[in-house]
C-alpha positions in Angstrom: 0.0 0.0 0.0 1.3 3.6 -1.1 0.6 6.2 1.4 -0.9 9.3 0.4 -2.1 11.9 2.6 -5.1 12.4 0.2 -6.3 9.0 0.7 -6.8 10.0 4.4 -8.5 13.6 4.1 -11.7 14.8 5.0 -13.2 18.1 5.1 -17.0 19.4 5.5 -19.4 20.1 4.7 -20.7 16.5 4.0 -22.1 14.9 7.0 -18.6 12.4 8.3 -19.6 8.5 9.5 -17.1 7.8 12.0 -18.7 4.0 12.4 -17.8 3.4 8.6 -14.1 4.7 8.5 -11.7 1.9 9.3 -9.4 2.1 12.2 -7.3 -0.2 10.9 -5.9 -0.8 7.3 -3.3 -3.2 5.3 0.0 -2.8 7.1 2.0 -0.5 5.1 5.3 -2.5 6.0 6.4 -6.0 5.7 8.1 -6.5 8.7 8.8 -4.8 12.0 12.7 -4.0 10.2 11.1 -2.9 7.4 8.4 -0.5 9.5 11.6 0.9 11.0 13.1 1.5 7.6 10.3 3.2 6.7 10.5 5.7 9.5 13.9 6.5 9.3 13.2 7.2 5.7 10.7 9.5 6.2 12.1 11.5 9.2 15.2 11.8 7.5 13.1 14.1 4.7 11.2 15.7 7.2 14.6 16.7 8.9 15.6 18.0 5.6 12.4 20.0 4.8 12.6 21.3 8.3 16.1 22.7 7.9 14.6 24.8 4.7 11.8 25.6 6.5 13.9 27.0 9.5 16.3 28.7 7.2 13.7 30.1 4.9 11.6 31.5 7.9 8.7 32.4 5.2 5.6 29.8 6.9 4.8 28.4 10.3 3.4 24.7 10.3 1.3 23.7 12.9 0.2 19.7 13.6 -3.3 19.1 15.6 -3.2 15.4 17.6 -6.9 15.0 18.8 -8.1 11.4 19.4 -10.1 9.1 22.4 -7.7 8.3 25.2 -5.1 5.9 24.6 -5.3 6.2 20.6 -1.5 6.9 20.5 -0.9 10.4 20.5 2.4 11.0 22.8 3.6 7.7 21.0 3.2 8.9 17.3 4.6 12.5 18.4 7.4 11.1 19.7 8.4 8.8 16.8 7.6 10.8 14.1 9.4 14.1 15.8 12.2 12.0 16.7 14.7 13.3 14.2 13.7 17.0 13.8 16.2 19.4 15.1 14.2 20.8 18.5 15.2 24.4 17.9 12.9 24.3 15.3 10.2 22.6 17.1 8.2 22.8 19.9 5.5 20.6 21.6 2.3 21.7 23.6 0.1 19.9 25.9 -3.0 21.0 26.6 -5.6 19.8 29.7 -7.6 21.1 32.1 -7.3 24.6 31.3 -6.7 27.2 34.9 -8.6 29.9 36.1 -6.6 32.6 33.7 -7.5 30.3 30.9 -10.8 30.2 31.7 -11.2 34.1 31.9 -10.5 34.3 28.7 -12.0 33.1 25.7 -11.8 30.1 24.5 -9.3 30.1 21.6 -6.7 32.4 23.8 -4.8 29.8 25.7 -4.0 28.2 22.6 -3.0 31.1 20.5 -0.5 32.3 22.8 1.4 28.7 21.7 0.8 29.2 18.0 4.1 28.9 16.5 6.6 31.8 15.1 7.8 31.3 10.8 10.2 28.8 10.4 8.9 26.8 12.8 6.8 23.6 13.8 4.3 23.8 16.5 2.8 20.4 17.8 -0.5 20.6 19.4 -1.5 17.7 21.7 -5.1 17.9 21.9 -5.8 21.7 21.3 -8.8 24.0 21.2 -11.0 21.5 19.6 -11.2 20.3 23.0 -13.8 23.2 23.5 -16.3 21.7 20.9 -15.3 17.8 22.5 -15.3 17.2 25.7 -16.7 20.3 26.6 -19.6 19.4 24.5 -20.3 15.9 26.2 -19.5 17.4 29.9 -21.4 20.7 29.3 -21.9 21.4 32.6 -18.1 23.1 32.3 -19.6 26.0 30.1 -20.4 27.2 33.9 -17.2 27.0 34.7 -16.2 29.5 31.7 -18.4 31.9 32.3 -19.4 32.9 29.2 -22.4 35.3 29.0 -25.6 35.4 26.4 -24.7 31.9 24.9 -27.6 30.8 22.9 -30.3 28.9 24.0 -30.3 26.4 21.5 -27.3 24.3 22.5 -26.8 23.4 18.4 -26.3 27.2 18.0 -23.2 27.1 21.2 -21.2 24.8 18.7 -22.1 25.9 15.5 -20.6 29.3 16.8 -17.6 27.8 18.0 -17.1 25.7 14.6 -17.5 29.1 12.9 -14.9 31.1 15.2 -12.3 28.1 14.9 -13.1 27.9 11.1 -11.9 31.7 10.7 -9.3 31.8 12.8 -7.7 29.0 10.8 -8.4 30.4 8.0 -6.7 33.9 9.6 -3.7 32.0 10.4 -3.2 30.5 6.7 -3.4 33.6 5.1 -0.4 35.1 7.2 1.7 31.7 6.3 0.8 29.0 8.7 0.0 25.7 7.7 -2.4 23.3 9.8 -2.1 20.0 9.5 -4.8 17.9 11.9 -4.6 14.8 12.6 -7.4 12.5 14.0 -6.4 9.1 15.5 -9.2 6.5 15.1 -9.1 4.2 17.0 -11.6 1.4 18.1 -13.1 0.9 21.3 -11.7 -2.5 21.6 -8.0 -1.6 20.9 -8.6 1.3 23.6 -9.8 -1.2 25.8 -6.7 -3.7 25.1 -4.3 -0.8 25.3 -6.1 0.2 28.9 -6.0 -3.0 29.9 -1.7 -3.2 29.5 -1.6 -0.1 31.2 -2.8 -1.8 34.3 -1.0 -4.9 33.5 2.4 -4.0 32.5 4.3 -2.2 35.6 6.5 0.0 33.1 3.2 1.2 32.0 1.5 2.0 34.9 2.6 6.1 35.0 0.1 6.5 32.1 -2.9 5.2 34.6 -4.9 7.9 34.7 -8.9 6.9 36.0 -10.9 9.6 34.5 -9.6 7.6 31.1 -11.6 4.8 32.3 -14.7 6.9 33.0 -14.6 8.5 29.7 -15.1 5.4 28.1 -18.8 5.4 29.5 -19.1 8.5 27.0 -18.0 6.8 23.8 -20.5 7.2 21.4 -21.3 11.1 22.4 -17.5 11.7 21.5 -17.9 9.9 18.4 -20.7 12.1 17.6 -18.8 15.0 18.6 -15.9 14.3 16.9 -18.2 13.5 13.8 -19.7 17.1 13.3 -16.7 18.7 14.6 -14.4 16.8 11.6 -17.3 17.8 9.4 -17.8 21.9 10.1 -13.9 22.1 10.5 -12.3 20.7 7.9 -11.6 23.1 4.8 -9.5 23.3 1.5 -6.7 24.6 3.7 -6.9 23.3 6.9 -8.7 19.7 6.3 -8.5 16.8 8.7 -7.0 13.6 8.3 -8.5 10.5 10.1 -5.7 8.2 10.4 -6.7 4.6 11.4 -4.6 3.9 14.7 -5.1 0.4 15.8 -1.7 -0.4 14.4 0.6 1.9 15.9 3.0 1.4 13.1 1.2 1.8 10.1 -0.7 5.2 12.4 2.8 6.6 12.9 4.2 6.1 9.2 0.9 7.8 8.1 1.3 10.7 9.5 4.9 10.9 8.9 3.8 11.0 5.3 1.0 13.7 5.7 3.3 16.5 7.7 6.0 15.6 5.1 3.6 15.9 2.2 2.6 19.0 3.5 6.4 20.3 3.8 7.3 19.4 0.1 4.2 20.9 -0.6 5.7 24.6 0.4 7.5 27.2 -2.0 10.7 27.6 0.3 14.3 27.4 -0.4 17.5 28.3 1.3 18.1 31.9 1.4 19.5 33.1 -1.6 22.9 34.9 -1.2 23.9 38.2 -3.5 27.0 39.2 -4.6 28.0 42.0 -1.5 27.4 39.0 0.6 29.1 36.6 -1.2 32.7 38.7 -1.6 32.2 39.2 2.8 32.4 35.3 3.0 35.0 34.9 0.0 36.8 37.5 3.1 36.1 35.8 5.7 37.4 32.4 4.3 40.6 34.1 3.4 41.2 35.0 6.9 40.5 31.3 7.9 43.3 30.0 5.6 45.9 32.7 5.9 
């Protein structure tokens, strides 16, 4: 099987059937030596379009992880990210937000981590969070404080959808490119990877209950996630759903996306003129004298 981000892309506004989109796929290696090959491939040219894109400091990429607990967001940031220079990248974790977060509006915790040109920002989860699990648990909205929200609860999300849908499309206009990813994984294969959280004692820092009690909520998320996937994703910021039962094949897909999307930029190294040229033709003299 070829990878190709296309093959993974949705956008709205055509209604999104989580229940029919597979979480898992052919493996897209042949072995566990060649899914390693694979990787090391492609982070090598994602190191590469990294550089340019640090050097050229025209456009800012930002990667979205959103997902159901346990789908394998830490693992496929850390696998994929492994071999991109960290002065160009940063990483961003967002939970329960604190009471300055919350006496602000809802996108404003998150922008304040939005990253600079020339660089890649990594969101893990992100303010989709406020059209997820704030939409399941809605008895936070008290907690935010937000005055005059509609009565109709429908309108509280479609005016969230709306406000996330133009400030992405803000941010690609001044050079930043999103690139969001949704894990999929299955409720079974949460439940298995749960399960060797508990069971495996080098795994059991990742217990964390409330994942356990969320699990209760799984097909409100799903229906979150559906219309969310659906009013969010555009011509330039779509989503990708990335089937994550195998943790291999999940993490070699969205090597592929982020590095589609890089080759997919007009950047180069800086181009040097002539003054500039004859100052390091000087300097070079100086270093062989």
């Amino acid at each position: 099987m070829v990878v190709k981000a296309k093959n993974f892309q949705v956008r709205g506004p055509e209604p999104i059937d989580l229940k029919t989109m597979p979480t898992k796929v052919d493996p897209l290696y042949k072995s566990k030596k060649h899914y390693h090959q694979l990787l090391k491939d492609h982070i090598a040219r994602l190191n590469e379009r990294q550089q340019i894109l640090y050097a050229s400091n025209r456009y800012a990429v930002l990667l979205i992880f959103q997902a159901m607990d346990a789908a394998g967001k830490d693992g496929a940031i850390k696998h994929v990210m492994s071999g991109v220079n960290p002065q160009g990248c940063q990483v961003f974790s967002f939970k329960h937000p604190s009471a300055t977060e919350l006496a602000h509006d809802f996108l404003w915790r998150t922008t304040r981590d939005l990253p600079e040109q020339g660089r890649i920002g990594i969101f893990n989860r992100s303010y989709y969070e406020e059209v997820l699990i704030v939409r399941v648990h809605p008895k936070t909205f008290a907690a935010e404080g937000v005055p005059d929200l509609p009565k109709d609860e429908a309108a509280i999300w479609r005016d969230r959808y709306r406000s996330i849908r133009d400030m992405e499309a803000h941010l690609h206009r001044n050079g930043t490119r999103i690139v969001k990813i949704f894990l999929h994984v299955s409720k079974a294969e949460q439940r298995k990877r749960l399960l060797a959280r508990i069971d495996k004692p080098e795994k059991n820092w990742k217990v964390n209950p409330a994942d356990f009690g969320e699990r209760a909520f799984w097909d409100q998320y799903r229906q979150a996630y559906q219309d969310c996937l659906a009013a969010t994703g555009t011509k330039d910021a779509p989503w990708y759903v990335v089937p994550a039962d195998d943790k291999r094949n999940a993490r070699l897909i969205v090597s592929k996306i982020l590095l589609e999307t890089l080759e997919g930029l007009k950047m180069h190294y800086p181009q040097v003129d002539d003054a500039r040229l004859h100052e390091l033709k000087a300097l070079r003299d100086q270093l062989v004298d």
